[in-house]
C-alpha positions in Angstrom: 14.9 1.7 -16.3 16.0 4.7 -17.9 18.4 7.0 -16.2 17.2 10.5 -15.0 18.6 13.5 -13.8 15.8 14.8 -12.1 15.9 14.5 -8.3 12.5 13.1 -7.3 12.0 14.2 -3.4 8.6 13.1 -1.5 7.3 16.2 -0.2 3.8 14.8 1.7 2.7 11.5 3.5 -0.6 10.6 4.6 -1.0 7.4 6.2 -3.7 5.7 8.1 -3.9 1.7 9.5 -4.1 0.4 12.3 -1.2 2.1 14.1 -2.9 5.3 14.0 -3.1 8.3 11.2 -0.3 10.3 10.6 3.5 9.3 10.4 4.5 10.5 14.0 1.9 8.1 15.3 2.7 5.1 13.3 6.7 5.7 14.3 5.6 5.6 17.6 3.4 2.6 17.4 6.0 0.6 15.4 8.6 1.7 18.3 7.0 0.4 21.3 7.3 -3.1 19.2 4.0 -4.7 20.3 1.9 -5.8 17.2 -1.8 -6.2 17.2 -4.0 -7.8 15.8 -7.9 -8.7 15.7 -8.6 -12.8 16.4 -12.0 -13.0 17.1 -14.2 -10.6 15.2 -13.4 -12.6 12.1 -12.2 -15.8 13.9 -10.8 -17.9 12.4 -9.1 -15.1 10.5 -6.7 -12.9 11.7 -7.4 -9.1 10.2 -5.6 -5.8 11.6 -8.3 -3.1 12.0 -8.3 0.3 11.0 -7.5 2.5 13.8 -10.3 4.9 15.1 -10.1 8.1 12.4 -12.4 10.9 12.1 -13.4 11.3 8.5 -14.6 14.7 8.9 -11.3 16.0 8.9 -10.5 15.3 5.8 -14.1 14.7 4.3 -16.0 17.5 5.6 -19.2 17.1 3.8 -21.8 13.9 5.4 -22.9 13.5 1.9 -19.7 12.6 0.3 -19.2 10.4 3.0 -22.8 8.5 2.3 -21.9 7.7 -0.5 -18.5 5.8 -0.4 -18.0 2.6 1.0 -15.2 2.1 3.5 -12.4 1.9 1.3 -12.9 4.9 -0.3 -13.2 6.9 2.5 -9.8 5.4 3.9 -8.1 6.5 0.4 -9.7 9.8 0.2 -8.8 10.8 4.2 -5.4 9.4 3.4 -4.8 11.5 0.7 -6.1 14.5 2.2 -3.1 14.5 4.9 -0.9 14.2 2.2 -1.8 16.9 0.7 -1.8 18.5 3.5 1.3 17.2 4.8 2.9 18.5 1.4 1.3 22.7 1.9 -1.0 22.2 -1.2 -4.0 21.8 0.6 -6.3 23.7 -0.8 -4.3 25.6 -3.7 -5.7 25.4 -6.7 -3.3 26.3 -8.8 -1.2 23.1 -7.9 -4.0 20.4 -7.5 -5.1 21.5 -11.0 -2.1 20.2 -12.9 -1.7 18.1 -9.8 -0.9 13.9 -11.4 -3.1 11.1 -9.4 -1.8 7.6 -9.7 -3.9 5.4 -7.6 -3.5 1.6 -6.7 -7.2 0.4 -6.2 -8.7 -3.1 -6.5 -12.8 -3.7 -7.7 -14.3 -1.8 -4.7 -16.5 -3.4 -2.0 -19.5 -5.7 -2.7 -22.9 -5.0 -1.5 -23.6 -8.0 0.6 -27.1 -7.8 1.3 -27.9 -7.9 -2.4 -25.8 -10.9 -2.8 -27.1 -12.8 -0.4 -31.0 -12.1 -1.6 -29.5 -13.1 -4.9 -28.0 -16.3 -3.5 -31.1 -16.9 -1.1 -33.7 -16.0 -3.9 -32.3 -18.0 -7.1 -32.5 -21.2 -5.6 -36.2 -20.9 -5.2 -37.2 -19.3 -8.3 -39.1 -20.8 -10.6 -37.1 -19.3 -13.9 -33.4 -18.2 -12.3 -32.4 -16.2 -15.1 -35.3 -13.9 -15.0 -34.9 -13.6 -11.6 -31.0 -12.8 -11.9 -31.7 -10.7 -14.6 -34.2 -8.4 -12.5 -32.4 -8.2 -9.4 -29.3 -6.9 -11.5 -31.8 -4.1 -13.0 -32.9 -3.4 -9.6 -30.7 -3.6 -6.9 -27.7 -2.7 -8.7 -26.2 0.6 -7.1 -25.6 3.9 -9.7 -22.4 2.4 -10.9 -24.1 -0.3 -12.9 -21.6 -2.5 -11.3 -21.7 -5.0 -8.1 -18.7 -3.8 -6.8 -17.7 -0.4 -6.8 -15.1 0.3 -9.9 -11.8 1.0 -8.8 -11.6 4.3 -10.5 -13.8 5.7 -8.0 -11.5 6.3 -5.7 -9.4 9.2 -7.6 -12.9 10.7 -8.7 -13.7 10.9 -4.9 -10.0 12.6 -4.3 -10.8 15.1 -7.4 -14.6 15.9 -5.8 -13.5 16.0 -2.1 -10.0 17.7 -2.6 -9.5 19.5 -6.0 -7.0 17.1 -7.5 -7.8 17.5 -11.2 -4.9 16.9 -13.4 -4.2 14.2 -15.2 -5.6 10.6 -13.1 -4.7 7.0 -13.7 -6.0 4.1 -11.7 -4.6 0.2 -11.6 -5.7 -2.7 -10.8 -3.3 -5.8 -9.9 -3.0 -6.5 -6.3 0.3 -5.7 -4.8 1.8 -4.6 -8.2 -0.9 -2.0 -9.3 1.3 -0.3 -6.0 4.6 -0.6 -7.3 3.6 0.2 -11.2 1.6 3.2 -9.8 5.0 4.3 -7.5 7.4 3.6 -10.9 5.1 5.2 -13.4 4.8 8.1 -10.9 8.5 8.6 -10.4 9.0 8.0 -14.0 7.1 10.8 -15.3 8.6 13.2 -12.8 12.1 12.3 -13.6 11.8 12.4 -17.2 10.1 15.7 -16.8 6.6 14.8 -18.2 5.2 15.4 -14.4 5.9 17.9 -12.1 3.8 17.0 -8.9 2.3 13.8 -8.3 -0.3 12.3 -5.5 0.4 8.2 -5.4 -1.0 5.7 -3.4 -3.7 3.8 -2.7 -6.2 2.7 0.1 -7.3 -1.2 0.9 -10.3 -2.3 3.9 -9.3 -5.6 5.2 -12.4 -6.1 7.4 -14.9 -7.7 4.4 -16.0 -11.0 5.1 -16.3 -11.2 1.0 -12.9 -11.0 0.9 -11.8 -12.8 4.0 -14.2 -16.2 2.2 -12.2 -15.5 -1.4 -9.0 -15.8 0.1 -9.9 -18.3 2.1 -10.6 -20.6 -1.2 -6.7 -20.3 -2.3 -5.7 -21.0 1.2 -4.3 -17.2 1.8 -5.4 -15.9 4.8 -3.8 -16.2 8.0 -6.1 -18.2 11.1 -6.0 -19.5 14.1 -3.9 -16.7 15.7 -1.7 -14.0 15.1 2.1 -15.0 14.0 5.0 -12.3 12.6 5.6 -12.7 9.3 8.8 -14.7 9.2 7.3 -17.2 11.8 4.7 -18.2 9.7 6.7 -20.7 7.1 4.9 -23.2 5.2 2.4 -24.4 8.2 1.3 -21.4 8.9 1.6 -19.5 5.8 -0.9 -16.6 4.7 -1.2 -13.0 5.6 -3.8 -11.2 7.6 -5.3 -8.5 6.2 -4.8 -4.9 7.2 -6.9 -1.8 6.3 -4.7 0.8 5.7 -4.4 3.7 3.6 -1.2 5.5 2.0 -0.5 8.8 -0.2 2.3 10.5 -0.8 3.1 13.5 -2.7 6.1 13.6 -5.0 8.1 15.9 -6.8 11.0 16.8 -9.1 13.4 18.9 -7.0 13.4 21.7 -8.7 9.6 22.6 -8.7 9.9 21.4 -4.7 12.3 24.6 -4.5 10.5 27.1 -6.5 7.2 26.4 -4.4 9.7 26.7 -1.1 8.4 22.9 -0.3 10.9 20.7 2.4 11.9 17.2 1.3 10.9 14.3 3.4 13.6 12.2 1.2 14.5 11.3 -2.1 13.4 8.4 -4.0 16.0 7.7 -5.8 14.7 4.6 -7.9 11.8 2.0 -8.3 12.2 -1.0 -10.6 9.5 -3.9 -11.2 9.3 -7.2 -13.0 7.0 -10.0 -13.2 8.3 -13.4 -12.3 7.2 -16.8 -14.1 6.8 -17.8 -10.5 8.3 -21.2 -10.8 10.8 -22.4 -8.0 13.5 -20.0 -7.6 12.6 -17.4 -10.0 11.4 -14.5 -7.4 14.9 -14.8 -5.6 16.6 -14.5 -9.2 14.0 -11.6 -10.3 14.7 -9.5 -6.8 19.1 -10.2 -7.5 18.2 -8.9 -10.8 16.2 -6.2 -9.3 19.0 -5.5 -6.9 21.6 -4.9 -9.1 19.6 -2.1 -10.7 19.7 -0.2 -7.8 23.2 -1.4 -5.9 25.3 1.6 -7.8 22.8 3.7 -5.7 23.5 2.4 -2.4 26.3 2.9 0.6 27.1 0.0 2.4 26.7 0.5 5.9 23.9 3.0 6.0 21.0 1.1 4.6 18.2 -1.3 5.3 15.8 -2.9 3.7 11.9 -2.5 4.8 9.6 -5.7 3.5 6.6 -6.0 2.5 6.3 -9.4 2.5 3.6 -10.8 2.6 3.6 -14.2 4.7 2.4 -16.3 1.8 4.1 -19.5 0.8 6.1 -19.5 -1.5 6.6 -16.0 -2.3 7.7 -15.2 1.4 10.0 -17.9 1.4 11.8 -17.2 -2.0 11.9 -13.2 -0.5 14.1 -14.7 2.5 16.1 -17.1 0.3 17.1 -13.6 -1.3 17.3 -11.3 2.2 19.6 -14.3 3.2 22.0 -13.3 0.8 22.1 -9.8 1.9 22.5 -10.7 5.6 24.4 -8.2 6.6 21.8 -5.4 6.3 18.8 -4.7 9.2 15.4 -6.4 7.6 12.0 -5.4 8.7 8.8 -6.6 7.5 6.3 -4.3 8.1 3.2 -6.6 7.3 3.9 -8.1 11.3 2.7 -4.6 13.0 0.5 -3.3 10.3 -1.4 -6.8 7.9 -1.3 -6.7 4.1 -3.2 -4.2 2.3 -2.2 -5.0 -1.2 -2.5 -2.4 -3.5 -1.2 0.2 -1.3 1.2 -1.8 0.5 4.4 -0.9 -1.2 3.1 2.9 -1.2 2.7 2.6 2.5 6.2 0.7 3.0 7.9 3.9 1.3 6.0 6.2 3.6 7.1 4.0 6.3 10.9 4.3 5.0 11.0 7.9 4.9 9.6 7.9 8.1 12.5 6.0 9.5 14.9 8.4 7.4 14.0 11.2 9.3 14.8 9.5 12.4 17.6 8.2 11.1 17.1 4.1 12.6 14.6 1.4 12.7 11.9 0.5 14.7 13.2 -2.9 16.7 12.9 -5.8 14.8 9.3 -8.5 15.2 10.9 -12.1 14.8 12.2 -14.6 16.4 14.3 -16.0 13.6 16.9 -14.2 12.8 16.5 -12.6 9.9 15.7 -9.0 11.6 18.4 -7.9 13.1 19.1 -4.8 15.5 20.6 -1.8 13.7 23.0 1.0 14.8 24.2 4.0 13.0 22.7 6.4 11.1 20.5 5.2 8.5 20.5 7.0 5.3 19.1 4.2 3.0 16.1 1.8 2.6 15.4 -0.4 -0.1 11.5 -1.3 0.2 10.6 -4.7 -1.0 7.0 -5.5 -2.5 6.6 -9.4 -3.2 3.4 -10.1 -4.4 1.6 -13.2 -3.3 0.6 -14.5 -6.5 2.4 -11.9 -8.9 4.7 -9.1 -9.4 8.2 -8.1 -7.3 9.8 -4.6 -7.2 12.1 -2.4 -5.3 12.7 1.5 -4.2 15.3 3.1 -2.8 14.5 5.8 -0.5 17.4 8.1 0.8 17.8 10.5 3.3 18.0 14.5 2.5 20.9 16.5 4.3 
């Protein structure tokens, strides 16, 4: 990770799960320390549903609406109170050299043409024709099953005027924390000036609720906190959620008269092998990237663990090592998203900044700890389940 002298602040957050919309509402939700989850709309599988939001807000025309499935219009209302949150709603001048760095997976699948498929081929009298004209006729204008994951920044350009330069990944948890590093990258190296990153994920698809179901991911048979769930009850249940933020080098924050939310400071990544032990020795390596950075005392590390076996497990064997600082995995309260997991975990973080202390912890333990002082630092975690670790830290401003 190169060094840069550029401050990068975060000037905007727009959240939505299934705390609430908005970061006053999630603080508050994450304070009264009462986690919720759905059990029985998906039984066996546990799933945290998005909270009740008015897309019109942030989506004003029905049309646009129509014609995004759910995830998009979670990512597109999301990033519409970042903006917002940031004062560049609307100003063209900005949005139009404005970067977009979105996290996205392969969009949602249109179940009723699967199952015809599914229902259909197995009485047809030549499958492959029959395959191949369903696919010419059912398909929707995308000439894809599933929606491609780059439609989610062209609904952000359409619906909200964000029309510089756009990048989309793909790769689970770690299309997050690339699309967080290359973001802050570009700013502090003074190729960006203004950046809208994030992403947006809908957990309540019973497509993906039966994939993740085949690799033995998903959490049933009740809700459990993260740390709880070890080896027998391993798995995470998924969240819909949806998290932008805006960032910024400093000094174009100050010319525009624009307030920091925080700094963030740094954001590291690697890819472990995955064999016993390495994630541990991938986040200490991680770690020691970042530990010039921090002040002992004033900091605490936010999680985004997962709750999957082994990669949760390896996370704690490294927390462990650290135990003197206040842990919090915020997968407990709000599910796992993926892709905009560690996006939202950062929003989360600067959240808590402001405030200055934690929400209380959600474990029985050990490993979450209550914290006094004044808290000035987080390190956010971002484990994937199957691939890719990374860090941030996220200070305090003033």
């Amino acid at each position: 990770m190169a060094e840069s002298t550029r401050e990068v602040w975060i000037t905007g957050i727009g959240v939505v799960s299934c705390l609430g919309e908005g970061p006053d509402a999630h603080w508050q939700k994450l304070m009264e320390a009462h986690p919720t989850a759905d059990t029985t709309t998906f039984a066996p599988f546990v799933v945290h549903p998005l909270a009740a939001i008015n897309f019109d807000a942030q989506i004003p025309k029905k049309g646009d609406q129509r014609q995004m499935e759910n995830w998009q219009r979670i990512g597109t209302y999301a990033a519409g109170l970042a903006l917002d949150s940031a004062g560049v709603k609307g100003k063209t001048d900005l949005l139009s050299r404005m970067d977009m760095i979105v996290a996205a997976g392969g969009g949602e699948r249109d179940l009723t043409v699967d199952s015809n498929i599914l229902s259909g081929i197995a009485r047809a009298t030549n499958p492959a024709a029959f395959l191949n004209e369903r696919l010419m006729s059912d398909l929707r204008p995308t000439l894809f099953l599933a929606q491609l994951s780059n439609l989610l920044a062209g609904n952000i350009s359409i619906v909200h005027g964000v029309t510089g330069s756009s990048r989309t990944f793909m790769g689970e948890e770690s299309a997050g924390i690339d699309a967080v590093r290359i973001a802050h990258s570009r700013i502090g190296a003074g190729q960006s000036d203004i950046a809208l990153v994030g992403g947006s994920y809908n957990g309540e698809r019973p497509d993906l609720l039966m994939l993740y179901e085949f690799a033995e991911l998903a959490l049933k048979n009740g809700y459990v906190p993260i740390w709880q769930r070890g080896n027998t009850r391993a798995g995470f249940a998924l969240g819909s959620l949806g998290a932008f933020l805006v960032i910024e080098g400093r000094d174009h924050a100050e010319k525009r008269g624009a307030k920091p939310l925080g700094r963030l400071s740094a954001v590291v990544s690697d890819r472990a092998n995955r064999k016993p032990g390495t994630i541990a020795q991938t986040l200490s390596t991680l770690w020691d990237r970042l530990i010039t950075k921090t002040k002992i005392g004033n900091e605490a590390v936010l999680s985004g663990a997962t709750g999957v076996y082994p990669a949760t497990a390896e996370e704690r064997q490294f927390l462990d090592m650290h135990g003197d600082l206040a842990v919090r995995a915020t997968g407990s309260y709000l599910g796992h998203g993926l892709e905009p997991q560690f996006p939202m975990n950062i929003a989360l973080a600067t959240v808590a900044l402001r405030h200055g202390s934690l929400f209380p912890p959600c474990d029985t333990t050990g490993l979450e700890k209550p914290f006094t002082g004044d808290l000035t630092q987080v390190v956010v975690t971002g484990v994937g389940h199957w691939r890719g670790e990374g860090l941030a830290l996220v200070e305090r401003i003033g």
